[in-house]
LUMDOLUM-130628 format. One line per 5 residues: their letters; for each residue y, x, z of N, C-alpha, C, O, CB. Coordinates in steps of 0.2 Angstrom, whole numbers, always signed. Last residue first. Glycine has a CB too. Layout:
a> Y:X:Z:Y:X:Z:Y:X:Z:Y:X:Z:Y:X:Z; ...
***
This chain:
xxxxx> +118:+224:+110:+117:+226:+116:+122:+225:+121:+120:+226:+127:+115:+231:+116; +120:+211:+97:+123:+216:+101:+120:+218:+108:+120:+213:+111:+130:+213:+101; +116:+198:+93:+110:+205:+93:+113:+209:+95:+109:+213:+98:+107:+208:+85; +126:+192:+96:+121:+190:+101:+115:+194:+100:+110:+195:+104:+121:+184:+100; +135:+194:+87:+136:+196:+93:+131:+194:+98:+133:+194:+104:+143:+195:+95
xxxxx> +128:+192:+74:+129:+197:+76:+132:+200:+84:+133:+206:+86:+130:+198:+72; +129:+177:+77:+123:+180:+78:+126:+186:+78:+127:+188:+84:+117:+180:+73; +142:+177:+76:+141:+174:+84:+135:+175:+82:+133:+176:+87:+143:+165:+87; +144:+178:+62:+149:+183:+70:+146:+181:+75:+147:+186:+79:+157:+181:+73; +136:+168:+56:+134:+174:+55:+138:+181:+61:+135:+186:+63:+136:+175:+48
xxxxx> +145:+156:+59:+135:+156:+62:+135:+165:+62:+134:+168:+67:+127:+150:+53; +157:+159:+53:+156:+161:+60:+148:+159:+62:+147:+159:+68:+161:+158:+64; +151:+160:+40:+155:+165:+42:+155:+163:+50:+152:+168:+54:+163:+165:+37; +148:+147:+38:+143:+150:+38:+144:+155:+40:+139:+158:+41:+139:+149:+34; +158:+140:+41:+154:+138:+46:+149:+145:+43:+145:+147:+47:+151:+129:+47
xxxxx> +165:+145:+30:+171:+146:+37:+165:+145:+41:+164:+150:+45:+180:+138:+40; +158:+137:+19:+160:+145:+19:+162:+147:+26:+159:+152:+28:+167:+146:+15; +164:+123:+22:+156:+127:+23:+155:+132:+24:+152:+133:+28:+152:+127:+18; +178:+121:+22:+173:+122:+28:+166:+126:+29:+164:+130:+33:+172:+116:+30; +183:+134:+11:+181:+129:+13:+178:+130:+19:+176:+135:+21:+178:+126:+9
xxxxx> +190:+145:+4:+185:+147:+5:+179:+139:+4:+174:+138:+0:+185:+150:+12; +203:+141:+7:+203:+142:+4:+196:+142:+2:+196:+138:-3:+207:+146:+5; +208:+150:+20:+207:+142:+21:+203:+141:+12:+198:+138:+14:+216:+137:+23; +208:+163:+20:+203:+160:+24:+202:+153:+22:+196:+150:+22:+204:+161:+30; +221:+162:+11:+214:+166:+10:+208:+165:+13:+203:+166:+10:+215:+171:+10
xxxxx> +231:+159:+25:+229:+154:+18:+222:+157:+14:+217:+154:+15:+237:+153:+11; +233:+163:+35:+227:+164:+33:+225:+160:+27:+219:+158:+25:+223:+164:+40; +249:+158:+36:+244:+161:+38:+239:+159:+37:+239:+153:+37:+243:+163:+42; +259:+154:+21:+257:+153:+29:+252:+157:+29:+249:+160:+24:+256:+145:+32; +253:+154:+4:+260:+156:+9:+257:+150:+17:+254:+144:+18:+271:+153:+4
xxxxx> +248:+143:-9:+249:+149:-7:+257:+149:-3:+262:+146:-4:+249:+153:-14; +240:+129:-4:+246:+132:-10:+245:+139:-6:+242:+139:+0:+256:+127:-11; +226:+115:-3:+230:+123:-1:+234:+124:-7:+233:+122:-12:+226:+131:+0; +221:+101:-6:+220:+106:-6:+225:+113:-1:+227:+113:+5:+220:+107:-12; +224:+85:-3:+226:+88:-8:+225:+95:-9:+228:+97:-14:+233:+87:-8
xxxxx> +216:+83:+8:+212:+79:+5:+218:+82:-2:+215:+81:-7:+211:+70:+8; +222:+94:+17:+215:+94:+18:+213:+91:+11:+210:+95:+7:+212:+90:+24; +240:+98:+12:+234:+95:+19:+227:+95:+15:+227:+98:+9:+236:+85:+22; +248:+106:+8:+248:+100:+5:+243:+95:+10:+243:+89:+10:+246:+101:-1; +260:+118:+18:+254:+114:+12:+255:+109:+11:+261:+107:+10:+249:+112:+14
xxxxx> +273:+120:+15:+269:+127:+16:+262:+125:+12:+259:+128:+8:+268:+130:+25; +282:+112:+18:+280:+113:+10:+276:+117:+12:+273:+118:+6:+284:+116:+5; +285:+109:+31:+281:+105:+29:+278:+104:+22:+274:+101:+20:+284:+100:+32; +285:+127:+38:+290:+121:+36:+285:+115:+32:+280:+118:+29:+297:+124:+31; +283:+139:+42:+283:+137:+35:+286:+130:+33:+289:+128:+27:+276:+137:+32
xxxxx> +280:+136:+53:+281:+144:+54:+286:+141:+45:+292:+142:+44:+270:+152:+55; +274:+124:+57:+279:+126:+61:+282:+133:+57:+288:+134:+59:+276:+126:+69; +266:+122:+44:+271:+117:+46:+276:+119:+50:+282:+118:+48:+268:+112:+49; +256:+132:+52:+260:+134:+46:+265:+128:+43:+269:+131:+39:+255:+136:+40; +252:+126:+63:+256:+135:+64:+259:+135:+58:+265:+138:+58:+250:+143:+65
xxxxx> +244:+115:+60:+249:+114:+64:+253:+122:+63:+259:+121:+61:+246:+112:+73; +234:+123:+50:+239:+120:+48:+245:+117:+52:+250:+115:+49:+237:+116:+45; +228:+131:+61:+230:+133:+54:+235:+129:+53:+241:+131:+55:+224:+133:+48; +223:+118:+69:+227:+123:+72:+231:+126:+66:+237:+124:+65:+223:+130:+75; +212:+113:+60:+219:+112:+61:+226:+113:+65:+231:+110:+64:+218:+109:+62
xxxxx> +204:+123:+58:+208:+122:+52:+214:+119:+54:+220:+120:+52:+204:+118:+46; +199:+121:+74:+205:+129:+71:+206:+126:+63:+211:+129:+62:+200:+140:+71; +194:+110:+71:+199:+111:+76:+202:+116:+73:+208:+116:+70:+197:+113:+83; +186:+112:+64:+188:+106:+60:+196:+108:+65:+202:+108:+63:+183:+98:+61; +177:+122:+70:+180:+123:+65:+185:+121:+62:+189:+125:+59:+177:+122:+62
xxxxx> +170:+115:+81:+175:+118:+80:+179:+124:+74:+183:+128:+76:+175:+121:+84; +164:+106:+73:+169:+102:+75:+175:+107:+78:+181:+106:+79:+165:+97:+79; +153:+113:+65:+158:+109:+60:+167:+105:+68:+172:+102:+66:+151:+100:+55; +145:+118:+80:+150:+123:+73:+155:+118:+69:+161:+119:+69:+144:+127:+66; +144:+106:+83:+147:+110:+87:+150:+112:+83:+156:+111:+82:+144:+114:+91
xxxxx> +135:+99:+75:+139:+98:+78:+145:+100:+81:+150:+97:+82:+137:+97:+80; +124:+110:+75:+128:+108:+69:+133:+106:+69:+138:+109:+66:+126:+105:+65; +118:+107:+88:+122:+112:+85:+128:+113:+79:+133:+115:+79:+117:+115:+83; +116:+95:+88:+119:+95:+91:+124:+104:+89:+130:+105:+89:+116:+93:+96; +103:+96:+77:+109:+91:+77:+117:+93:+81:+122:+92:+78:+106:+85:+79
xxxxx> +98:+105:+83:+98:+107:+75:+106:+104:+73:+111:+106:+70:+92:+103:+70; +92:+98:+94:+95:+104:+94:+99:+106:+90:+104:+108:+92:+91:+107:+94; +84:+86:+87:+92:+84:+90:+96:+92:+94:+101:+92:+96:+91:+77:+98; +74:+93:+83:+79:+90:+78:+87:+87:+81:+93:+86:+78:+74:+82:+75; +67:+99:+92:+70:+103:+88:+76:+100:+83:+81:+103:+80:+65:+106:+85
xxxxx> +65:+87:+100:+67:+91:+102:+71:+98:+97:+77:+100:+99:+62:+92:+105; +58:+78:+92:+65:+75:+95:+68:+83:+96:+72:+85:+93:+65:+68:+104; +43:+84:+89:+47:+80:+85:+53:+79:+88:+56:+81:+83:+44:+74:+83; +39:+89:+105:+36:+94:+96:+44:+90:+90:+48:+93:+87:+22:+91:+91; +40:+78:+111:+43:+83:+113:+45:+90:+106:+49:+93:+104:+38:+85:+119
xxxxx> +30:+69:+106:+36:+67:+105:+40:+73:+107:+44:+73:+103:+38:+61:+110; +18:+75:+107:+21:+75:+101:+27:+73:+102:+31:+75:+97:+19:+73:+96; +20:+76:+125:+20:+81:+120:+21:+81:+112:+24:+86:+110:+16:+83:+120; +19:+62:+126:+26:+64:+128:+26:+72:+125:+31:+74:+122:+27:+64:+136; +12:+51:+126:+15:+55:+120:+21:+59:+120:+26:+60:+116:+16:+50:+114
xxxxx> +7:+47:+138:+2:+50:+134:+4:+51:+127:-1:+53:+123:-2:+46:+135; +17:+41:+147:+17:+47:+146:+12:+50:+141:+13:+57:+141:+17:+48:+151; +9:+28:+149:+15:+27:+148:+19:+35:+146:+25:+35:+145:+18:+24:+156; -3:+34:+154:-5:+28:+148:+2:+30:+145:+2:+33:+140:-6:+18:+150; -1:+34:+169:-1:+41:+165:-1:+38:+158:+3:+42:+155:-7:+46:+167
xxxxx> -1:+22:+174:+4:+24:+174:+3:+31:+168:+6:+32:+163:+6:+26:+183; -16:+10:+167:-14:+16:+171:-7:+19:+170:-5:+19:+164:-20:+22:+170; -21:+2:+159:-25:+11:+157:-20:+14:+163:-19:+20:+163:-23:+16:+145; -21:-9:+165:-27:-7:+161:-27:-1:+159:-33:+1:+157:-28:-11:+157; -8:-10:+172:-15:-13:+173:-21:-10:+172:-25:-10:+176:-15:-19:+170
xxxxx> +0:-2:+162:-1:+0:+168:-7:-3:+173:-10:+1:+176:+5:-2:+172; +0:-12:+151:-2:-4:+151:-5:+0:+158:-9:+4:+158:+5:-2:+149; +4:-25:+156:-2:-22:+153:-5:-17:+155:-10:-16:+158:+0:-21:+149; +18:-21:+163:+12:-23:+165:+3:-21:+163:-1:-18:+166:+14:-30:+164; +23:-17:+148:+22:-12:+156:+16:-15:+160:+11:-12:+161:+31:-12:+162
xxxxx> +21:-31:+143:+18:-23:+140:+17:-18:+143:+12:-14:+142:+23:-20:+135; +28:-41:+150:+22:-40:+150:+16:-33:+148:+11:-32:+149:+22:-43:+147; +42:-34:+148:+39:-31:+154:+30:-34:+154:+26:-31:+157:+43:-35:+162; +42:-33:+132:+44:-29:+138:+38:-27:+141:+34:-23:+140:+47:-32:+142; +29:-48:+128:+37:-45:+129:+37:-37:+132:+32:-36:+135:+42:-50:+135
xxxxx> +18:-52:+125:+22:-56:+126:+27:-52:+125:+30:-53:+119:+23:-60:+131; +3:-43:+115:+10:-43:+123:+13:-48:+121:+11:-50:+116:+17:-37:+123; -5:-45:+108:-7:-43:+115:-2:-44:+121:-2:-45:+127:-8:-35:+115; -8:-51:+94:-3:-49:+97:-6:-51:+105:-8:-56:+107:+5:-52:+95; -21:-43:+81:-15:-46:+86:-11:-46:+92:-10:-40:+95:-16:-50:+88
xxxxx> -24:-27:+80:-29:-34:+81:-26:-38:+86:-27:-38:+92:-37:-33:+83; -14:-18:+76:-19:-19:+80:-23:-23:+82:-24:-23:+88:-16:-18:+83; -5:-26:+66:-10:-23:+65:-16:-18:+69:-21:-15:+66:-9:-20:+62; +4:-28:+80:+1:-34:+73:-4:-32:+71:-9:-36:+72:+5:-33:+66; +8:-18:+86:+2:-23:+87:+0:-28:+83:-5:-31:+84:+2:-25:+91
xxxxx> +17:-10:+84:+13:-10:+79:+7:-15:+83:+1:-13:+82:+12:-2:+77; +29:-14:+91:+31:-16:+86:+24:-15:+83:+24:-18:+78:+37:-13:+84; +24:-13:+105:+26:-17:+102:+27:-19:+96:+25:-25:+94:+30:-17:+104; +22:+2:+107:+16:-5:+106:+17:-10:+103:+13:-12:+99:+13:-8:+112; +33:+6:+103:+29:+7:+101:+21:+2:+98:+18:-1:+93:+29:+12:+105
xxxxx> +39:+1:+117:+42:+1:+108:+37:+0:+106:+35:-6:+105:+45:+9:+104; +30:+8:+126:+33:+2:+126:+33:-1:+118:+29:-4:+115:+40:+2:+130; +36:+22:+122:+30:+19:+120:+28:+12:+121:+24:+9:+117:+26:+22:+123; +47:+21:+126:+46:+23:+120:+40:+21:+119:+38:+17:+114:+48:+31:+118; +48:+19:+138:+52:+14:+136:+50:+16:+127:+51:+12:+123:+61:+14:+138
xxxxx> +42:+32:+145:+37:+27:+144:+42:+19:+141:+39:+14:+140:+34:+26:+154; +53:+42:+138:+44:+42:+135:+41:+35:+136:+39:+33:+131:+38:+46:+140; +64:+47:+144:+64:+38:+138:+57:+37:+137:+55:+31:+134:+68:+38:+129; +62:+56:+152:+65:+49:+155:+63:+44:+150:+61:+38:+152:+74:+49:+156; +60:+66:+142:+53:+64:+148:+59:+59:+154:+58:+58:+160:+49:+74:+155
xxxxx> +69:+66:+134:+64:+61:+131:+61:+62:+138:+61:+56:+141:+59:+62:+124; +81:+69:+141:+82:+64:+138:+73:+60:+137:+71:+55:+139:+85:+66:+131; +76:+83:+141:+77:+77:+149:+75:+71:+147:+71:+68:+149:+85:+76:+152; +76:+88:+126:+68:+86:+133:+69:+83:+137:+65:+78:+139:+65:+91:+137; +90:+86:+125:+83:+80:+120:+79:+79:+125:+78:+74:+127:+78:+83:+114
xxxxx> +92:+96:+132:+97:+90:+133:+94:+84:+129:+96:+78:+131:+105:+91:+130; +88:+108:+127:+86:+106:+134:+89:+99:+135:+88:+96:+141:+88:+111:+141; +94:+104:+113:+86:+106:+115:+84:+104:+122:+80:+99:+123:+85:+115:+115; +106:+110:+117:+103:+102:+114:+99:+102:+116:+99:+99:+122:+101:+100:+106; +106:+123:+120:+108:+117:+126:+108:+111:+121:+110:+106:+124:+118:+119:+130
xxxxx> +102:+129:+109:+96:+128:+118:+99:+122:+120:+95:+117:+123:+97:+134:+125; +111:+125:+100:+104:+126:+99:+100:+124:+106:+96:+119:+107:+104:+133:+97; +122:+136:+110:+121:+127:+108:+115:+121:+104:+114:+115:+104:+128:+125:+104; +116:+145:+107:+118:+145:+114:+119:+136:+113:+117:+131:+116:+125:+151:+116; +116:+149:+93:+110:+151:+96:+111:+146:+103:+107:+142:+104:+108:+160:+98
xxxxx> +134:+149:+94:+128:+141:+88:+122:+142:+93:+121:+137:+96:+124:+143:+75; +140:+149:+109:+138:+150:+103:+132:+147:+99:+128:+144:+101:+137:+156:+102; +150:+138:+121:+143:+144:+117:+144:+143:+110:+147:+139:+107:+135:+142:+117; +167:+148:+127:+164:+141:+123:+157:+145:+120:+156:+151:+119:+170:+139:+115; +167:+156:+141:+168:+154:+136:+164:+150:+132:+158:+150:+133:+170:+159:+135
xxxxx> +162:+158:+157:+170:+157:+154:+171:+157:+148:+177:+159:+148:+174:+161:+155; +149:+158:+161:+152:+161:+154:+158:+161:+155:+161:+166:+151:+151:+159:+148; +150:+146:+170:+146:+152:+170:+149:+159:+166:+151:+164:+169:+139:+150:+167; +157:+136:+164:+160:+140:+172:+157:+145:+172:+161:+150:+172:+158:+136:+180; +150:+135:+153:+156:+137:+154:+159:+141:+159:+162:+146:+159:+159:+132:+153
xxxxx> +138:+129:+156:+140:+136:+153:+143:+137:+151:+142:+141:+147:+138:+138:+150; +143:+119:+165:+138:+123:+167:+140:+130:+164:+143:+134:+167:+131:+120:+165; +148:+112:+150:+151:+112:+159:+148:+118:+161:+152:+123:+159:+148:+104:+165; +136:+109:+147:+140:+114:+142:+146:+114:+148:+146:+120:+149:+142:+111:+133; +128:+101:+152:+125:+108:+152:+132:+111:+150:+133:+116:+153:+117:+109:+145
xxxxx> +137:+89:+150:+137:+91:+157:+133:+99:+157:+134:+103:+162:+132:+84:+162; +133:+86:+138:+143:+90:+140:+141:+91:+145:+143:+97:+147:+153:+84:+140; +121:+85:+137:+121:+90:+132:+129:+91:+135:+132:+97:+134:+119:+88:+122; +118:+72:+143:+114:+81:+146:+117:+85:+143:+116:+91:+145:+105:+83:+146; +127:+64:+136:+128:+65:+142:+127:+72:+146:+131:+75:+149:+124:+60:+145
xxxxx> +118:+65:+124:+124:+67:+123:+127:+67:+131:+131:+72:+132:+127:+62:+117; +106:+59:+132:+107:+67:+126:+112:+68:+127:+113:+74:+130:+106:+66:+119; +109:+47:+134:+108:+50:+138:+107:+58:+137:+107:+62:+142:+104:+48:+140; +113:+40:+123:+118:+41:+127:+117:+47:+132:+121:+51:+133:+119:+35:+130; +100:+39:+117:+107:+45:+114:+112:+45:+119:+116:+50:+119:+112:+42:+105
xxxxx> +95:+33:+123:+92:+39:+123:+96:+42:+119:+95:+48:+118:+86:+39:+121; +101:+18:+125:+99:+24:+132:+98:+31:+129:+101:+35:+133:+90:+23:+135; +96:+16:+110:+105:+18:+114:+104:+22:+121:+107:+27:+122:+110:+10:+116; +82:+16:+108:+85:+21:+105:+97:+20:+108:+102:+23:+108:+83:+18:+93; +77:+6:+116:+75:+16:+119:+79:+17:+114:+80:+23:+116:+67:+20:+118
xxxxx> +82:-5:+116:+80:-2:+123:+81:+6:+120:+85:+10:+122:+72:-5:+126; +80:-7:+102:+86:-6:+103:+86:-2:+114:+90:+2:+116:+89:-15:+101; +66:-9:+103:+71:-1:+98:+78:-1:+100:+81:+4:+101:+73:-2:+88; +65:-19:+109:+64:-12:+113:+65:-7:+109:+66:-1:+111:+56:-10:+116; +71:-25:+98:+72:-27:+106:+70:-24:+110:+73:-24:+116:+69:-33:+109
xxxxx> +63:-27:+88:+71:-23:+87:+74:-23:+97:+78:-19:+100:+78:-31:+82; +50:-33:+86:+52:-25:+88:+59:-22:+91:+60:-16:+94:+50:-21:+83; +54:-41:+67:+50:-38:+75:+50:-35:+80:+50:-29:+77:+47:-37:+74; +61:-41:+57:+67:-41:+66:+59:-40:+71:+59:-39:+77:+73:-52:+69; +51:-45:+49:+56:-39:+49:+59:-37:+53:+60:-31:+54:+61:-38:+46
xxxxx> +46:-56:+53:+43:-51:+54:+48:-43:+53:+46:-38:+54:+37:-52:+51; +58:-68:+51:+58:-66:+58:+52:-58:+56:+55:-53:+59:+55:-73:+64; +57:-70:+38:+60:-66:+39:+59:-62:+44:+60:-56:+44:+64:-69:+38; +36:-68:+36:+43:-72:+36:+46:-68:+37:+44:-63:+38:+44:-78:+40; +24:-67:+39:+28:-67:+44:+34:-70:+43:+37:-74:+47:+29:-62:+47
xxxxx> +16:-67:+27:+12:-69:+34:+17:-70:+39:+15:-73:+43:+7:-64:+36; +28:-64:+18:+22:-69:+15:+20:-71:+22:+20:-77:+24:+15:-66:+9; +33:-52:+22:+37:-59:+22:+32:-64:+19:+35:-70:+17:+44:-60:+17; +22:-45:+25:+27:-46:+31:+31:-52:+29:+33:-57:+32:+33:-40:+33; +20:-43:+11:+17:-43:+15:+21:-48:+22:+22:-54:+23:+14:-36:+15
xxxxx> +32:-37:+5:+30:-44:+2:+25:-46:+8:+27:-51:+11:+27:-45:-6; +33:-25:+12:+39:-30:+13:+37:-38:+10:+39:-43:+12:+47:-27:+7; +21:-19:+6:+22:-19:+15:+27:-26:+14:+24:-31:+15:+27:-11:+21; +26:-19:-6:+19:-23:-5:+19:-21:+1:+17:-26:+3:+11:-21:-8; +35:-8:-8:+37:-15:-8:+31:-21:-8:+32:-27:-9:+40:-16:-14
xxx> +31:+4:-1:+34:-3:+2:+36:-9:+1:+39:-13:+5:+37:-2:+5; +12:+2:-3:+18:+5:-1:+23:+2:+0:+21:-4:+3:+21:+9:-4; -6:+4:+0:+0:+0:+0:+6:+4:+0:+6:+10:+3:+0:-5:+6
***
């Protein structure tokens, strides 16, 4: 099967409602679980600030996603699997659960608390590297977006409001570092991914 024989499927035996199946613990675990990422990921970066006294580097915000996914998921695991049951019991030889808390119930009744944790290592192998990657990337394009705009607050002041043209009309020649700007963001992020490793192979 693929998906336009899944989608006729579901709407021939379920109807519209079988598309919205499930949405009600997706929606449970997937807003908790970004909020709660992005929460671990400024409160870590707090931490490594006081510590460091200065902003991390791409390697250094890399980790601090990373450890800020794992919390994330060994709190969201057993609402994730919840989910899970939920939305694929159809094809599990009907529907087992009522809801939710029937599903906890369930689960817990009949295989036990640990049941609720029993994908916490592929889940850990999959979220973890991807919301690292994410957060990282993050970081580098956003301070970037800051010092371009530094650049151009200094050259308005220094150059007066001809100096540019702004972001969405290009660059003219004159103010500082116009030759940097010039490059583009992509260029600027892959130039400082490459400073902040070489100062982190640095003894």
């Amino acid at each position: 099967p693929n998906l336009v024989d899944g989608a006729k499927g579901v709407a021939k035996t379920e109807g519209l409602r079988g598309f919205y199946r499930g949405w009600q613990p997706a929606m449970g675990s997937k807003i908790p679980s970004y909020a709660l990422t992005w929460t671990f990921f400024q409160q870590f970066k707090r931490i490594h600030e006081r510590v460091n006294n200065r902003d991390p580097m791409a390697i250094e915000s890399f980790c601090l996603g990373a450890l800020s996914s794992a919390c994330t998921v060994c709190v969201m695991i057993p609402m994730d699997t919840i989910k899970t049951r939920l939305t694929t019991q159809s094809v599990m030889g009907g529907y087992q659960y009522k809801g939710i808390i029937d599903c906890y119930r369930c689960i817990v009744r009949d295989e036990g608390v640990g049941a609720l944790y029993r994908a916490l290592p592929p889940r850990l192998m999959s979220v973890v590297p991807m919301m690292g990657i994410q957060l990282c990337v993050y970081e580098l394009a956003r301070a970037q977006l800051i010092r371009r705009n530094r650049m151009l607050a200094d050259d308005e002041v220094l150059g007066g409001p001809k100096a540019t043209r702004g972001i969405r009309g290009g660059y003219k020649e004159g103010g500082s570092g116009s030759e940097e700007r010039k490059r583009g963001l992509f260029s600027t992020l892959r130039d400082t991914s490459k400073q902040q490793a070489s100062l982190t192979l640095k003894p």
